[in-house]
C-alpha positions as a Markdown table, in Angstrom:
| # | Residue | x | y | z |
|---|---|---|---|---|
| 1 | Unk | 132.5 | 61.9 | 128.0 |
| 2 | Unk | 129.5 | 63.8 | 127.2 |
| 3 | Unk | 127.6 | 62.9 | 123.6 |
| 4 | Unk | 127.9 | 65.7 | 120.8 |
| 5 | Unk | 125.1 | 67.4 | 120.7 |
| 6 | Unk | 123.5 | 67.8 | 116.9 |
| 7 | Unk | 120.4 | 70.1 | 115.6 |
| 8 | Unk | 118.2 | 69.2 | 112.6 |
| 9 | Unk | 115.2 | 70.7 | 111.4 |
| 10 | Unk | 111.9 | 69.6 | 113.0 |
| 11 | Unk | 110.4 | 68.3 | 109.0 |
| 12 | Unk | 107.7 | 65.9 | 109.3 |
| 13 | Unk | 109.5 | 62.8 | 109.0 |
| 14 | Unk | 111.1 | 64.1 | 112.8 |
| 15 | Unk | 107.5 | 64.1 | 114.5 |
| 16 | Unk | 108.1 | 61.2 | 116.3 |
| 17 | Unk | 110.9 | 62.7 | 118.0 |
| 18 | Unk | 109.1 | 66.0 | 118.7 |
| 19 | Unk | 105.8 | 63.8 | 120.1 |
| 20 | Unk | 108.7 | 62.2 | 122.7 |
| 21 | Unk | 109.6 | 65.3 | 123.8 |
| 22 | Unk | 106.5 | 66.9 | 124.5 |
| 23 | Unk | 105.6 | 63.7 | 126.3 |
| 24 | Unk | 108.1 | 65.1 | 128.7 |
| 25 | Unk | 107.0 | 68.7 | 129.0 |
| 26 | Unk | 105.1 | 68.2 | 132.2 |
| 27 | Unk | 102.8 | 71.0 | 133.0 |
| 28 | Unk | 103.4 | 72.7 | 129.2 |
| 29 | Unk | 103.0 | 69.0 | 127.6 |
| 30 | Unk | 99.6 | 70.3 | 125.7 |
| 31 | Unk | 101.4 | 73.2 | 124.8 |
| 32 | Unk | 102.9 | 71.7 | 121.6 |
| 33 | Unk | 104.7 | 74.8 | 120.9 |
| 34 | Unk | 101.2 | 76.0 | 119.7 |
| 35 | Unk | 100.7 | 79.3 | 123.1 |
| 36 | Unk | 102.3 | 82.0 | 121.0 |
| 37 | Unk | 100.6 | 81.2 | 117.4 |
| 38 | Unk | 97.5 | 81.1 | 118.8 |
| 39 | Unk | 95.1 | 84.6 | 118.9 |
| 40 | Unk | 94.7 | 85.3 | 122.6 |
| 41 | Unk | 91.5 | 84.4 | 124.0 |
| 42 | Unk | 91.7 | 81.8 | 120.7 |
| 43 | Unk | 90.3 | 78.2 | 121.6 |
| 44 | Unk | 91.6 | 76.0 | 118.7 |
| 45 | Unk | 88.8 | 74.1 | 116.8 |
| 46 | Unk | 91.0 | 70.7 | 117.3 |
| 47 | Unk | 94.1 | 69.4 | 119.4 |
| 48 | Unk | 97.3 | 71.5 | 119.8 |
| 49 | Unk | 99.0 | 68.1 | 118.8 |
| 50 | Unk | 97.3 | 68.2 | 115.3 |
| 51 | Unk | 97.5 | 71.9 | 114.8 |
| 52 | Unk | 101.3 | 71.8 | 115.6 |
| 53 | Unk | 101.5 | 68.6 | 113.0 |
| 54 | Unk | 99.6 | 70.8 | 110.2 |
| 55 | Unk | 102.5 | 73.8 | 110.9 |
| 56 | Unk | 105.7 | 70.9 | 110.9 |
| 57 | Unk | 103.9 | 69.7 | 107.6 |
| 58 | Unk | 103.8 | 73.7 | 106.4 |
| 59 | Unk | 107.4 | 74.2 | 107.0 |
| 60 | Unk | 110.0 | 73.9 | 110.0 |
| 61 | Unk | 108.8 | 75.3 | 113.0 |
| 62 | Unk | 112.1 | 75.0 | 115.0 |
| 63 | Unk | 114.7 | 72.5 | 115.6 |
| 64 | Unk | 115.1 | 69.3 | 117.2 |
| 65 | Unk | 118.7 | 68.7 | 119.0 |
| 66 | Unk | 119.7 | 64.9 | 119.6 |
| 67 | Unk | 122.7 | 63.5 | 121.3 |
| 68 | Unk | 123.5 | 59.7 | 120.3 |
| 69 | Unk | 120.1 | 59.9 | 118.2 |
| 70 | Unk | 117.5 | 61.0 | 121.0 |
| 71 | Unk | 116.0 | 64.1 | 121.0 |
| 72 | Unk | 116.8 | 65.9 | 123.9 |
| 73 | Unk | 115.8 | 69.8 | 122.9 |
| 74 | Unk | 113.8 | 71.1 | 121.2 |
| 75 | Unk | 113.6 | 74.8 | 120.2 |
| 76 | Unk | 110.9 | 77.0 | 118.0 |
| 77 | Unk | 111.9 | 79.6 | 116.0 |
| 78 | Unk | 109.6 | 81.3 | 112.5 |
| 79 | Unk | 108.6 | 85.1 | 111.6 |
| 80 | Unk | 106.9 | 87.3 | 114.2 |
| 81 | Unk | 104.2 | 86.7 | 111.7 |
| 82 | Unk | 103.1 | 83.3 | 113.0 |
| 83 | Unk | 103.0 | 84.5 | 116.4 |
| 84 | Unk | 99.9 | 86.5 | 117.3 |
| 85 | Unk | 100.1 | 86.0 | 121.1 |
| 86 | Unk | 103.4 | 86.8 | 121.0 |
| 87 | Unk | 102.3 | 90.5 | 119.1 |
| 88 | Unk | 99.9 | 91.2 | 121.3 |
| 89 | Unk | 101.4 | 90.6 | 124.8 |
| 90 | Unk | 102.3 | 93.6 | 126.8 |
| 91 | Unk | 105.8 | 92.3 | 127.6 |
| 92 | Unk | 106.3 | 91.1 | 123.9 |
| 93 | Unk | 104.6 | 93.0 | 121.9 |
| 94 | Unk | 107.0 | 94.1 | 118.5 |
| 95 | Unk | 108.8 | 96.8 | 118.6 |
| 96 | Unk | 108.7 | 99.7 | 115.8 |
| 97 | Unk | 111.5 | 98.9 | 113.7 |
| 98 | Unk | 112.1 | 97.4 | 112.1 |
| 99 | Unk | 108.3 | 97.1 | 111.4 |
| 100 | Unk | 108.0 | 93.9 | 109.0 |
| 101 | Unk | 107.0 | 90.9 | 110.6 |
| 102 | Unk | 108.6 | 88.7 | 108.4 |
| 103 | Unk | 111.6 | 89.7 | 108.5 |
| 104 | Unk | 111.9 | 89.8 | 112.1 |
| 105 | Unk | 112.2 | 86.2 | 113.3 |
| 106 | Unk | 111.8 | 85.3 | 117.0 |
| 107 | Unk | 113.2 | 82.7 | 119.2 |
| 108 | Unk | 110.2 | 82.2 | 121.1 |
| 109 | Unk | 110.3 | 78.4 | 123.2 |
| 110 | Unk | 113.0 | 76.0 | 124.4 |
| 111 | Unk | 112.4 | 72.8 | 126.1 |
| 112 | Unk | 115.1 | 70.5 | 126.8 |
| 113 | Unk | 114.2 | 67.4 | 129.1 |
| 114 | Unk | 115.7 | 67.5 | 133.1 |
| 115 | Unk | 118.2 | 65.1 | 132.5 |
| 116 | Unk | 119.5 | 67.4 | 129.5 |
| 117 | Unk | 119.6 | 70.3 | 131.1 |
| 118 | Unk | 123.1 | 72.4 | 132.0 |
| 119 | Unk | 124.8 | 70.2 | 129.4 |
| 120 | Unk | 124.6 | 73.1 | 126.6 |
| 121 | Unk | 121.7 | 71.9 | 124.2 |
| 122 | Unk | 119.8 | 75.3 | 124.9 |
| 123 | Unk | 122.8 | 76.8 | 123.4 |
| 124 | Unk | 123.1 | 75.0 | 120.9 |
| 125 | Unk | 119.4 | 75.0 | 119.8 |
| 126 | Unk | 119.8 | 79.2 | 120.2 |
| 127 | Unk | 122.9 | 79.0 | 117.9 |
| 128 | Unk | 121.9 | 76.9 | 115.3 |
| 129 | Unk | 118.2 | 79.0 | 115.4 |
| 130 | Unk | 119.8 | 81.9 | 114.7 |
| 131 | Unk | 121.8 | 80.3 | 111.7 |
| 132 | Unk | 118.3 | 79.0 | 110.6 |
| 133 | Unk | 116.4 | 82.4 | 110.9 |
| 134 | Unk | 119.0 | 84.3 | 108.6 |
| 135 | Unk | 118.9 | 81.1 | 105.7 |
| 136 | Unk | 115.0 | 81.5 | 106.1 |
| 137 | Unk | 115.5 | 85.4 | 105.1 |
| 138 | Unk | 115.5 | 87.1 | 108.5 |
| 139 | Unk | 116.6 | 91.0 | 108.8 |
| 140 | Unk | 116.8 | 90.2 | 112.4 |
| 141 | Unk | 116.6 | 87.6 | 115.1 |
| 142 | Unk | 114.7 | 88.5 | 118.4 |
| 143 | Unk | 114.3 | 86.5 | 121.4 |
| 144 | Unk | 112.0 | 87.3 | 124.7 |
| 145 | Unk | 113.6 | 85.4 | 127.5 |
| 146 | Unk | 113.2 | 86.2 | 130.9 |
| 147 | Unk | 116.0 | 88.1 | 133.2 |
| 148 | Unk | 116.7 | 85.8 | 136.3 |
| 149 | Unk | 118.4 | 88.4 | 138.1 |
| 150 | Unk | 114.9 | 89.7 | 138.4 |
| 151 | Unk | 112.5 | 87.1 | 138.2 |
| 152 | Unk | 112.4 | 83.6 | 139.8 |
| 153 | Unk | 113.5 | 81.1 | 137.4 |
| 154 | Unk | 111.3 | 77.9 | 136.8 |
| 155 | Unk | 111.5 | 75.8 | 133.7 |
| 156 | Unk | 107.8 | 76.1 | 133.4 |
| 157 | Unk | 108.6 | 80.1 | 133.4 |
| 158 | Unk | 111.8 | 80.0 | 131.6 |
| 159 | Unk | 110.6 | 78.0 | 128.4 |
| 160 | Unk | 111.7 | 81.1 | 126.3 |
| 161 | Unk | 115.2 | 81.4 | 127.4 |
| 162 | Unk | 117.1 | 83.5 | 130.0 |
| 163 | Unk | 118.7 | 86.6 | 129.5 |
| 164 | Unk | 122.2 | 85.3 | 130.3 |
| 165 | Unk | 122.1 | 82.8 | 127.2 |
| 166 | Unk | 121.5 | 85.3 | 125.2 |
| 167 | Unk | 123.8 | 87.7 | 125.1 |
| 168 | Unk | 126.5 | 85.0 | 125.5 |
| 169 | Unk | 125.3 | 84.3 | 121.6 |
| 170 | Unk | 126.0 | 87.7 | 120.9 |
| 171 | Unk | 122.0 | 89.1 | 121.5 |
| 172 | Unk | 121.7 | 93.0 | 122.6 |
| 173 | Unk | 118.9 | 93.8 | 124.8 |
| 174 | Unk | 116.8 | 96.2 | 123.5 |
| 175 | Unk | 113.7 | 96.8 | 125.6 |
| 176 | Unk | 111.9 | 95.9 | 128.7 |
| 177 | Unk | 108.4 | 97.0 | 128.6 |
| 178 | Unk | 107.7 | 96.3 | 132.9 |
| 179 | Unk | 110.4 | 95.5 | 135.1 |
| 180 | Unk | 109.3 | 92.2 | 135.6 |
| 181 | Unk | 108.3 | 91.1 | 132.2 |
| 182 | Unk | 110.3 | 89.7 | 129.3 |
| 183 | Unk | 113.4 | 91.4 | 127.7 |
| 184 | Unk | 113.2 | 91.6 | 124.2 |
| 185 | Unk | 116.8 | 90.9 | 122.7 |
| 186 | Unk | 117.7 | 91.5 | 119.9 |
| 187 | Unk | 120.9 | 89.6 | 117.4 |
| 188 | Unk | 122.2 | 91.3 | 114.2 |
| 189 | Unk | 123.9 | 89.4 | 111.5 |
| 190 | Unk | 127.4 | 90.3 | 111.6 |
| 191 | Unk | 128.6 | 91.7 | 108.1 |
């Protein structure tokens, strides 16, 4: 019988947990979640690991899944605001409405560890983001996963989610700025 799968905040007292699982990222392990808030062409002053620390001590970043108390998927989710890479890529770039940055959140990273994965904790990290996105005031709820039916799928190159999962959690896709690029997706609260 497969363990129920929980999600909780990522708050600082859940950093160990997060540290674990980048420990497990492989190729993305310096990463810490840190690529899209950085300004491209940005080198950061200090570690990744104690700029993502001064964001979890800010405010939830994203959300921690565990199963039997392990973290085994993690998932980051905040305003397009806090993501200047992500604003400035071609394939990602924001598109013109609804316009505030803010209010738009994004779904922008998954990582759940090999021995996790096809077990449903992506899905239940891209549920429970969207349910923490509209408590944290967003109009909207965007996500730029790849489409595999067009792009080969890796998890280094699928950290932001494929298409598929996505609209199985009720996302639209609204734009594809190169064939091969991203797909911006888009999930409306339901009234």
């Amino acid at each position: 019988m497969e363990p129920q799968v929980t999600v909780a905040e990522l708050v600082p007292d859940r950093w160990p947990d997060f540290l674990a699982l980048a420990r497990q990222m492989g190729a993305n392990r310096s990463c810490y979640c840190m690529w899209w808030r950085e300004e491209r062409g940005e080198r950061l002053s200090r570690p990744r690991s104690a700029a993502a620390r001064e964001v979890v001590d800010q405010g939830p970043p994203g959300l921690i899944a565990y199963a039997d108390g392990e973290p085994v998927g993690w998932c980051a989710v905040a305003p397009r605001s806090a993501y200047p890479r992500l604003n400035t890529a071609r394939g990602t770039r924001p598109l013109p409405e609804p316009g505030d940055l803010d209010a738009v959140w994004v779904v922008s990273c998954f990582f759940v560890p090999e021995q996790w994965r096809g077990r449903g904790v992506s899905r239940a990290l891209l549920d429970a983001a969207v349910d923490f996105a509209y408590r944290g005031g967003a109009a909207v709820v965007e996500g730029v996963p790849i489409d595999p039916a067009v792009v080969d799928r890796s998890p280094g190159g699928s950290y932001t989610g494929t298409l598929p999962m996505f609209l199985a959690a009720g996302f639209e896709e609204v734009a594809r700025p190169t064939p091969k690029a991203r797909v911006t997706v888009r999930h409306r609260r339901r009234a």
